[in-house]
C-alpha positions as CSV (number, residue, x, y, z in Angstrom):
1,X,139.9,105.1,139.1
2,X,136.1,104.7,140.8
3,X,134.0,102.8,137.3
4,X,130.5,104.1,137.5
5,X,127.4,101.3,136.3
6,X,124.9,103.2,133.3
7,X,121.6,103.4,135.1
8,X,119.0,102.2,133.3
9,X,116.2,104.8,132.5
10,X,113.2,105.0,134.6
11,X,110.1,103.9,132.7
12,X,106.7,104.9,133.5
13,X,102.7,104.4,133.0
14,X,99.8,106.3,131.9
15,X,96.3,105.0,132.6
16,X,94.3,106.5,129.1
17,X,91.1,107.3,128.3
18,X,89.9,106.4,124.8
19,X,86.7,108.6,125.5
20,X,83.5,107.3,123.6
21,X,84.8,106.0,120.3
22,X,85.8,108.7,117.8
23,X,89.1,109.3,117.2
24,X,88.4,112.9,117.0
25,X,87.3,113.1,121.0
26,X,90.7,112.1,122.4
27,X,92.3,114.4,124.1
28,X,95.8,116.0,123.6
29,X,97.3,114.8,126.5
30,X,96.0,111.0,125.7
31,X,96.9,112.0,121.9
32,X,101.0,112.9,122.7
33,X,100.9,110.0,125.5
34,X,100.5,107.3,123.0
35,X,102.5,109.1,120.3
36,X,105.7,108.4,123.1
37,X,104.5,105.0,123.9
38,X,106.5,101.7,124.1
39,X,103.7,99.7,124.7
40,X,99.7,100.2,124.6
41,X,98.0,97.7,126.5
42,X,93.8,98.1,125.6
43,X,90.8,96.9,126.8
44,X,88.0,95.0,124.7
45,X,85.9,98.1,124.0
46,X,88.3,100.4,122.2
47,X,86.7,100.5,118.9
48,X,89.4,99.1,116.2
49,X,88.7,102.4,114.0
50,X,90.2,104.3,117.1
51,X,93.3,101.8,117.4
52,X,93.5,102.3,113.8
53,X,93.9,105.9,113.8
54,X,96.5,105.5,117.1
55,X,99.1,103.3,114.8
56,X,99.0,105.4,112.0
57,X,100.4,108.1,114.9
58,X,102.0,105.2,117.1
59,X,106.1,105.2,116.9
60,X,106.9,102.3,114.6
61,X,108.4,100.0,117.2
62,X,105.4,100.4,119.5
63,X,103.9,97.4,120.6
64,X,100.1,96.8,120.6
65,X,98.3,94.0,122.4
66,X,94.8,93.1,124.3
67,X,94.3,93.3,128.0
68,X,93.9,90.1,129.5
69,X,93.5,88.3,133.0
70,X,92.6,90.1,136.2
71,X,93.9,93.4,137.4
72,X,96.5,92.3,139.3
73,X,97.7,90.3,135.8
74,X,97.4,93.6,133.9
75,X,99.1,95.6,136.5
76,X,102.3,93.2,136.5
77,X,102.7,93.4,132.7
78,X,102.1,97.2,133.0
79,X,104.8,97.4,135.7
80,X,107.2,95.0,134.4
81,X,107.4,97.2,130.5
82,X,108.5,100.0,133.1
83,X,110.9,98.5,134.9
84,X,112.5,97.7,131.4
85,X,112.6,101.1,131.1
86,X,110.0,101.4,128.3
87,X,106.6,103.9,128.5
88,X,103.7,102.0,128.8
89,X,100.0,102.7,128.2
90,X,96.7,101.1,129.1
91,X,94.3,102.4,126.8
92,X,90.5,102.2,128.2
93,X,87.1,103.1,126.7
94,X,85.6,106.2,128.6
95,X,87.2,107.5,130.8
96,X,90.2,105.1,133.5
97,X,88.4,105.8,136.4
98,X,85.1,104.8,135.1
99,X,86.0,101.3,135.4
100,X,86.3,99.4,138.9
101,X,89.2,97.3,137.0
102,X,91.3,100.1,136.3
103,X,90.6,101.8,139.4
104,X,92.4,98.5,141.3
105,X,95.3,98.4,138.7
106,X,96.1,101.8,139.5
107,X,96.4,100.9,143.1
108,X,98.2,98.1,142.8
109,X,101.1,100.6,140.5
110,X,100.7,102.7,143.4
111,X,102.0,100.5,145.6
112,X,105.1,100.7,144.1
113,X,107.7,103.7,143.3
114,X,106.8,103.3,139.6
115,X,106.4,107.1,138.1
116,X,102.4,106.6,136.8
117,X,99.6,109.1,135.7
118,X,95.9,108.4,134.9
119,X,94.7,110.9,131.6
120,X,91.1,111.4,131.3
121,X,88.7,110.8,128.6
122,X,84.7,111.4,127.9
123,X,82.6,108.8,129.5
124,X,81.4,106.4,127.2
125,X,77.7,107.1,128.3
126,X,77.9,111.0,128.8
127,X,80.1,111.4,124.8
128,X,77.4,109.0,123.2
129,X,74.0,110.8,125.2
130,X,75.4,114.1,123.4
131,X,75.7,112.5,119.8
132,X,73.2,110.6,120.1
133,X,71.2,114.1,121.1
134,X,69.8,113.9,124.5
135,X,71.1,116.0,127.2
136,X,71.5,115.9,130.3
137,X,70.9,118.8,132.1
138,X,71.3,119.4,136.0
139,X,73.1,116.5,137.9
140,X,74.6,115.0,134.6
141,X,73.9,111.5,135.8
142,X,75.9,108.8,133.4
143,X,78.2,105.4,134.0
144,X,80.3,103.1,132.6
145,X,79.3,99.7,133.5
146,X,81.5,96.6,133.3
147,X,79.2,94.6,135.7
148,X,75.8,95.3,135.4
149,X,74.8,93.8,139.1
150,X,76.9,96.9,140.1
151,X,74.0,99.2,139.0
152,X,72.1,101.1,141.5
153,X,68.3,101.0,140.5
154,X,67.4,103.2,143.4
155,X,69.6,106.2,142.2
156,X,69.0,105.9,138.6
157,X,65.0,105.4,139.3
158,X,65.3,108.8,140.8
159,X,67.4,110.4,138.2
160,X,64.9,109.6,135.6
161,X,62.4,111.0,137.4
162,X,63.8,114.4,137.8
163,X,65.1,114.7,134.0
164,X,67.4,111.7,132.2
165,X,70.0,110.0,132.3
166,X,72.4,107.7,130.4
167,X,74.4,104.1,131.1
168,X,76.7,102.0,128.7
169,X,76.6,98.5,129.2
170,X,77.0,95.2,127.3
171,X,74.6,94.7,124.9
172,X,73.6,91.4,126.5
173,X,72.9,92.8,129.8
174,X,69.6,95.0,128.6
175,X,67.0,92.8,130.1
176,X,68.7,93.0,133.4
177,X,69.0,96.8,133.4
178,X,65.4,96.8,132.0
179,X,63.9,94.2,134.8
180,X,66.2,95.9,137.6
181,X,64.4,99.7,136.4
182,X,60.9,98.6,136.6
183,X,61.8,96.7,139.8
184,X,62.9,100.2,141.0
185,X,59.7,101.4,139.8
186,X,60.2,103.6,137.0
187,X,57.3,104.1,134.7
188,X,56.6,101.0,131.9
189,X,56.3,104.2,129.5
190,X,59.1,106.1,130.0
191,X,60.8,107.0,126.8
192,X,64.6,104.8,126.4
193,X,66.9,105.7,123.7
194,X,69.4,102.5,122.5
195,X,72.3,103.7,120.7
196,X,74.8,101.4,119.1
197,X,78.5,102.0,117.9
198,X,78.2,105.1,119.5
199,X,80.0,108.1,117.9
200,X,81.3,105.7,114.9
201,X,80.2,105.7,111.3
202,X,78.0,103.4,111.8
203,X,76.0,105.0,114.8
204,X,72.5,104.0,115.1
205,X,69.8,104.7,117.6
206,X,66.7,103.5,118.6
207,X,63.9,104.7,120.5
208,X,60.9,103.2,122.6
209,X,60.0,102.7,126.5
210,X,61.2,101.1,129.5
211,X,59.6,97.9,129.1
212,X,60.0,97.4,125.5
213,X,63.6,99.0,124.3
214,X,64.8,95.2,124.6
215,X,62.9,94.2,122.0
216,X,63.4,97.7,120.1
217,X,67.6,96.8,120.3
218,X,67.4,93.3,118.6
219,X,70.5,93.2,116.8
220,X,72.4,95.1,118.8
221,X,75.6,94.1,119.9
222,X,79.0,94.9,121.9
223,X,78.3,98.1,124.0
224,X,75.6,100.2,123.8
225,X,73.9,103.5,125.6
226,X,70.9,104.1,127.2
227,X,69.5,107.5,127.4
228,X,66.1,107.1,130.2
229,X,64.3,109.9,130.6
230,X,62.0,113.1,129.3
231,X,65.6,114.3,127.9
232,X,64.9,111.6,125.0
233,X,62.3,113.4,123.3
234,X,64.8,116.2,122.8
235,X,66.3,113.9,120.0
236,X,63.6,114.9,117.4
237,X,65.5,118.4,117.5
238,X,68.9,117.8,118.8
239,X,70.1,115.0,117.1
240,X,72.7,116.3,115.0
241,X,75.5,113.0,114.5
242,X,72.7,110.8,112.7
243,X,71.2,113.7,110.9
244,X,74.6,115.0,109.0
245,X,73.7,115.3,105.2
246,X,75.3,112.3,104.1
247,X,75.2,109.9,107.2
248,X,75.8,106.3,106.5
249,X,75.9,107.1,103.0
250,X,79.0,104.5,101.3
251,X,80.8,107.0,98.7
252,X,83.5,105.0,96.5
253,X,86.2,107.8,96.4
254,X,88.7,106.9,93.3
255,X,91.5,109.2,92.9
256,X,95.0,108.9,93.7
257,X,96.6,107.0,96.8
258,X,98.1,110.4,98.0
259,X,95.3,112.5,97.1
260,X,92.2,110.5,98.5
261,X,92.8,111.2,102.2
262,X,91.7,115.6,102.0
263,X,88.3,114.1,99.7
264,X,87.5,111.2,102.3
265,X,87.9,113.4,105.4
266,X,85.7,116.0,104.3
267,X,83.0,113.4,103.3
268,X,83.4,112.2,107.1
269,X,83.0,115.4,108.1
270,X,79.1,115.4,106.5
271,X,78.9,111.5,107.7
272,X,79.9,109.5,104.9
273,X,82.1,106.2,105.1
274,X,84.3,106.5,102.2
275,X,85.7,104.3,100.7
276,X,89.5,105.3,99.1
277,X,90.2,103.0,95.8
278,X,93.4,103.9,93.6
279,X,92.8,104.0,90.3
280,X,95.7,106.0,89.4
281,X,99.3,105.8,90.0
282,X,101.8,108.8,90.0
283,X,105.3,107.8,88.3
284,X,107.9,110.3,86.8
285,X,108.4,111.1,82.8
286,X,110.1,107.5,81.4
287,X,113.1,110.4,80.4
288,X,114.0,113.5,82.6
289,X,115.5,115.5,80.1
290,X,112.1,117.7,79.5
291,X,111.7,118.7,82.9
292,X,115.5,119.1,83.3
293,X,115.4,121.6,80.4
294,X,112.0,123.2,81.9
295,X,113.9,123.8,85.5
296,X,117.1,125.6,83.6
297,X,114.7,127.7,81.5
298,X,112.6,128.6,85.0
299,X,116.4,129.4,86.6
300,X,117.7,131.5,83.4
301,X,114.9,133.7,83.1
302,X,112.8,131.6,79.7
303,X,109.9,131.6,80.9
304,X,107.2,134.8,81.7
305,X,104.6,132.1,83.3
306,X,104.0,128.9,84.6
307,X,101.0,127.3,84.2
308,X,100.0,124.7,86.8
309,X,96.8,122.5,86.2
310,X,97.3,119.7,89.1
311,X,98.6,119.7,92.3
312,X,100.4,116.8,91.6
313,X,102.1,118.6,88.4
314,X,103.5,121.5,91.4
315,X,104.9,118.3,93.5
316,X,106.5,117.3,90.1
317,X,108.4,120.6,89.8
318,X,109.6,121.1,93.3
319,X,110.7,117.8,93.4
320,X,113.0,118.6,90.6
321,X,113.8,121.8,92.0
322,X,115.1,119.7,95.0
323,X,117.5,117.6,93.5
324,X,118.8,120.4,91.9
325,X,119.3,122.4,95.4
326,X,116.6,125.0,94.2
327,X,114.0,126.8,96.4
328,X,111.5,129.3,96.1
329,X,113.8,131.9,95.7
330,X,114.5,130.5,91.7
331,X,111.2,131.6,91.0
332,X,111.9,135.0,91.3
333,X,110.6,137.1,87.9
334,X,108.3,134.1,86.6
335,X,104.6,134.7,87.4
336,X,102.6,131.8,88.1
337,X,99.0,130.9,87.0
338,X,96.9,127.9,88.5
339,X,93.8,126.2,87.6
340,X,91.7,125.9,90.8
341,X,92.5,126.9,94.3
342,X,93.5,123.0,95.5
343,X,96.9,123.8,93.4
344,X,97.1,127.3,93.9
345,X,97.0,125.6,97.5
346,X,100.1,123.3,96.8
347,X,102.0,126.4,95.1
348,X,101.2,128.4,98.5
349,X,102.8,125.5,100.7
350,X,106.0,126.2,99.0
351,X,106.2,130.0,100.1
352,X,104.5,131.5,96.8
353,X,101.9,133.7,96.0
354,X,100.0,132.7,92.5
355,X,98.9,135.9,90.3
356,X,96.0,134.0,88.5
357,X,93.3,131.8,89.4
358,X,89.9,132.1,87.8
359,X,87.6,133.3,89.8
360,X,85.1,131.7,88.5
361,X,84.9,128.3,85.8
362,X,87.8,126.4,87.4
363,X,89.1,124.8,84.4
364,X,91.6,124.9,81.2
365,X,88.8,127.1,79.7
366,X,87.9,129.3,83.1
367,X,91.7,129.8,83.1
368,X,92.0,130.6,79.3
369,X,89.4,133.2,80.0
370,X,91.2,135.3,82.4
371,X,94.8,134.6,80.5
372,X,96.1,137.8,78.9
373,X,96.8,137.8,75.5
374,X,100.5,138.1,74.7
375,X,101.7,141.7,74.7
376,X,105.6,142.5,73.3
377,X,106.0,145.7,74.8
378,X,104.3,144.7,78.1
379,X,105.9,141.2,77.8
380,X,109.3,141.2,76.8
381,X,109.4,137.1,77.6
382,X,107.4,135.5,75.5
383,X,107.4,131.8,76.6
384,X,105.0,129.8,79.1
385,X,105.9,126.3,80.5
386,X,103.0,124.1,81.3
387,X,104.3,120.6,83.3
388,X,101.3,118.4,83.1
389,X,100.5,115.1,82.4
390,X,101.5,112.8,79.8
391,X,97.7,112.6,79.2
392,X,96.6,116.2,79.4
393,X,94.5,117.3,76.5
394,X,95.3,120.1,74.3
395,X,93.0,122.7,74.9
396,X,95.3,125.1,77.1
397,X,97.8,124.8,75.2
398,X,95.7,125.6,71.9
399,X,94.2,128.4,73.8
400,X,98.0,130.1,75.0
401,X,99.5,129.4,71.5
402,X,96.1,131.6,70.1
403,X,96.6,134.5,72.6
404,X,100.2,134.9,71.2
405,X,102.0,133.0,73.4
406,X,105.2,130.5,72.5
407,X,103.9,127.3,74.7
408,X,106.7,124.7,76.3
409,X,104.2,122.0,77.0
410,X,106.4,119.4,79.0
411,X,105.6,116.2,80.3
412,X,106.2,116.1,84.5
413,X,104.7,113.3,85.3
414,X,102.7,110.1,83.9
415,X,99.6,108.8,85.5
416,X,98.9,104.8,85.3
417,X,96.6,102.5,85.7
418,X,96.5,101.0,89.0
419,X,95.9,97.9,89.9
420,X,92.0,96.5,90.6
421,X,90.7,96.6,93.9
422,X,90.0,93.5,95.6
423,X,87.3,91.3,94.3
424,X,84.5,92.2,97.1
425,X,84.9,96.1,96.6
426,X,84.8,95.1,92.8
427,X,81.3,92.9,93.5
428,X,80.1,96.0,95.5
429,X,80.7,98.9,92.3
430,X,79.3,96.7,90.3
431,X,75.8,95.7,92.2
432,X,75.2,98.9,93.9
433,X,77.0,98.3,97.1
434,X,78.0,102.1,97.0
435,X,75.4,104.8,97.5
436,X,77.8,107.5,95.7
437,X,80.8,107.5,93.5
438,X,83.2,111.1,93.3
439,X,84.7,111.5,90.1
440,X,87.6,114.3,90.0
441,X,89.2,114.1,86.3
442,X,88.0,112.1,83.1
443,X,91.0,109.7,83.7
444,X,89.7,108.6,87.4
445,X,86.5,107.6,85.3
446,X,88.6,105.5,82.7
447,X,90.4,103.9,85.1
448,X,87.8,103.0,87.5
449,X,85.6,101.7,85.0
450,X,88.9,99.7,83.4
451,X,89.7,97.8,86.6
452,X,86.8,97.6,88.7
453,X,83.5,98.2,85.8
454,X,80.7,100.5,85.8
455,X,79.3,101.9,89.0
456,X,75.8,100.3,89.6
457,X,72.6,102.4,87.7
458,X,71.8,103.4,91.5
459,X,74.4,104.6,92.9
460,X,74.6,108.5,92.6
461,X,77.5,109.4,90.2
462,X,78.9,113.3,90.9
463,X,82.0,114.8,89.0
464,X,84.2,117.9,89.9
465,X,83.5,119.1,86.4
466,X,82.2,119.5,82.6
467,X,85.2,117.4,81.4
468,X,84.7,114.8,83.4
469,X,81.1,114.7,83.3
470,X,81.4,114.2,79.3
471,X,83.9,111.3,79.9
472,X,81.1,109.9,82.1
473,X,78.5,110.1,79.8
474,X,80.8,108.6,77.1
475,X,80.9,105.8,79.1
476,X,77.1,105.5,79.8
477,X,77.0,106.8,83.5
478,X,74.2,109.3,84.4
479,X,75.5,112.1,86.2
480,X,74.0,113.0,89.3
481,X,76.1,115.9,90.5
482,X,78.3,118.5,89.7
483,X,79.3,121.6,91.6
484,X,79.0,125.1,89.9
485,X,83.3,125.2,90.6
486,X,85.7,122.3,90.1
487,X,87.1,122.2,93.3
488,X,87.1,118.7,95.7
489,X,85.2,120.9,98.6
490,X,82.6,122.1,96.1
491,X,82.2,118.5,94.9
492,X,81.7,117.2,98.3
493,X,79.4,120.4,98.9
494,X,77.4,119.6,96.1
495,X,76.8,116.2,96.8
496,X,75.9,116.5,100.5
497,X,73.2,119.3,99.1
498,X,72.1,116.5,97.0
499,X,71.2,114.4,99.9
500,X,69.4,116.8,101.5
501,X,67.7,117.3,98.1
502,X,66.5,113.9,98.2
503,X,65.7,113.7,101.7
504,X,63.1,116.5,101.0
505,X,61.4,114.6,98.3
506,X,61.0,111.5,99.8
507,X,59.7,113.3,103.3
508,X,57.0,115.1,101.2
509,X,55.8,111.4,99.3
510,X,53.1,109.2,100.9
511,X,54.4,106.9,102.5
512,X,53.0,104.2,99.7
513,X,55.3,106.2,97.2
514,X,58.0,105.9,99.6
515,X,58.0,102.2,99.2
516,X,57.7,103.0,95.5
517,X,60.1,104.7,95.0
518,X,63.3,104.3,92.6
519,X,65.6,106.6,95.2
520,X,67.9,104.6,97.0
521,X,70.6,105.1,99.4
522,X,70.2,105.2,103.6
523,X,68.1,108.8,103.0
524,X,65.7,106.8,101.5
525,X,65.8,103.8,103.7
526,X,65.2,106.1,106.7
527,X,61.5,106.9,105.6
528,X,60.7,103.3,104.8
């Protein structure tokens, strides 16, 4: 009897891109390569927000360290991880090829029989140029630069004569790039643009000439881009990364743990850095037997409606439904009402159509509005179950019980306090550290202001609606905002119009009443 020996599987490397910095700019490939990785090796300049964002995605035994030593030392950990049998991953700013380093470790894998690929990303100084809003038309001359004695003058002298181009290197390396250009003989006066954490939240950029941008970037640190060239004065009209509505605006976005993450992206989306603090916890009714009643009543035919006024209070019913063995299907007969179109969202993700949402006042009373009264020939089932809160107020269920209807107002879930943030984001509610604060319900207001105090008199105070701008008041908060339908994209809408609003006002002052001026916030920092 022949014994065969199990062969060990083969392992293999990738060579990744990063591209510029945002997590947004990777590309699929690099996205699904480090998604099946063993181990990520990465360089110095991958911003941590990016490594960040490629954990949360990361398999959770994947191992994550710096790059360290000299090619060859890279290339022997790279190539002893495959041998093991394991997928491994160097993870570079820009694009592989763009540094000489990782053009040598990929010859030194190649030497072997090792299976290896090399994935593309944006160069750091072509992806930063175009946020930072200079182009680069023609011969789209830009580099990566790990050694700035690697530069040619010559070629880049000649570049910025016929248009512009751009170069990322070390912050500490801009006097040498600026005394090898004039060397080269490029123009004293030539316009430079200096732009620092490119394509992060933080982006910032600067602009002057050749012989005075080193000045212009004090401060600056880790790696930056130059943009040299006519192409810079495009910036006035193209910028469009630093110029979103709500750019390096700090929002403090207390809602729920699970529900902070659709708010926070869409406030990226217009620039902001928000800042996600719980001030509400989720837990199930202290007893089940309401809700286990409620989910009988929905399967036996009880109920004519069900009335949903969270998306949390829809999670609280298929969850039941779950345990139970139930599906969509159980809902057959019952019509189904919601609020506002985040839950009437939630209800859709479960394979069902809502027949009411107001189409206008998103609310208990926009909803009560559009509620038909109860009819006993056209509605032989009399009943409505509303699972809400264990804090919900009464008004929607006054409002049913008036147009005719026999209410079942059951208690899905309870909403806690949670616990209070840590003391610095605590120090920076309280003196103004946040430009904005997004208030979604009147119990977000209660809770932040129970474990964290009052929002700062500056910071710009918006809520999602008339019930929640009352609680705020009650509390002594002057409302800023509020968007014309309670719905978290109107909010965010609303507050970003806000900005712009202000913006306005403070470009039309004198510049004196700039400096005077009670507005505060990076929009009105940029015009002082």
């Amino acid at each position: 009897m022949t014994t065969r020996t199990a062969r060990k599987s083969a392992g293999r490397i990738a060579f990744v891109g990063a591209g510029p910095g945002d997590p947004g700019l990777l590309t699929r490939r690099a996205h699904d390569t480090l998604a099946e990785a063993d181990q990520v090796i990465y360089d110095r300049g991958v911003p941590e927000s990016l490594l960040a964002a490629i954990r949360a995605e990361a398999k959770d035994d994947t191992q994550f360290s710096p790059a360290e030593g000299a090619p060859g030392d890279v290339a022997k950990v790279l190539l002893s991880a495959a041998k093991s049998g394991l997928a491994a991953v160097h993870l570079v700013a820009g694009d592989p090829f763009g540094h000489e380093a990782v053009v040598k470790e990929v010859q030194a894998v190649a030497r072997t029989a090792v299976h290896f690929e090399v994935v593309p990303g944006l160069g750091q100084a072509e992806g930063v140029a175009t946020y930072a809003g200079v182009p680069l038309p023609g011969v789209r001359t830009a580099a990566d630069i790990d050694d700035v004695t690697a530069l040619d003058f010559d070629a880049l002298a000649a570049a910025a004569v016929k248009g512009s181009f751009a170069v990322a290197v070390d912050a500490g390396d801009l006097a040498a790039v600026r005394d090898g250009l004039l060397a080269a003989g490029v123009e004293p006066g030539t316009p430079v643009g200096v732009t620092g954490d490119g394509t992060g939240e933080t982006q910032y950029t600067t602009t002057s000439s050749v012989d005075s941008f080193v000045a212009a970037a004090l401060g600056f640190t880790g790696r930056v881009v130059l943009t040299v060239g006519s192409e810079v004065a495009q910036r006035d009209k193209l910028s469009w990364w630093e110029n979103r509505p709500l750019y390096g605006w700090k929002v403090l976005v207390p809602r729920t743990k699970e529900q902070a993450g659709a708010m926070s992206a869409r406030l990226r989306a217009y620039g902001a850095i928000p800042c996600e603090v719980p001030t509400i916890a989720v837990e199930p009714p202290r007893t089940p037997a309401q809700m286990e009643r409620a989910v009988k009543g929905l399967v036996d035919g009880r109920y004519a409606w069900v009335v949903f006024t969270s998306v949390n209070a829809v999670r609280a019913v298929w969850e039941k439904f779950a345990e139970h063995g139930l599906d969509a299907r159980h809902f057959g007969g019952v019509k189904i009402a919601c609020i506002g179109e985040a839950t009437a969202d939630a209800v859709r993700a479960f394979g069902i159509q809502p027949e009411l949402i107001p189409a206008g006042d998103q609310s208990s009373e926009g909803l009560l509005a559009e509620f038909s009264p109860h009819d006993e020939i056209l509605d032989p089932v009399g009943r409505v179950l509303l699972p809400r809160a264990d804090i919900a107020t009464e008004t929607l269920a006054a409002g049913l019980i008036e147009r005719g209807w026999e209410v079942d107002d059951v208690t899905a879930y309870r909403t806690v306090r949670a616990a209070p943030p840590p003391a610095d984001i605590r120090d920076a509610i309280k003196s103004g550290g946040f430009d904005a604060v997004l208030f979604t319900s009147s119990s977000t207001v209660r809770n932040l202001v129970g474990i964290a105090g009052k929002p700062h008199a500056r910071t710009v105070v918006a809520v999602i609606g008339p019930k929640t701008a009352e609680t705020a008041t009650e509390f002594g908060l002057r409302v800023d905002v509020q968007p014309q339908h309670a719905s978290v994209p109107d909010l965010v809408e609303a507050l970003a119009s806000y900005a712009v609003e202000l913006r306005e006002k403070l470009a039309a002052m004198p510049a004196k009443q700039r400096r005077g001026s009670k507005v505060q916030g990076p929009t009105a920092l940029r015009f002082r």
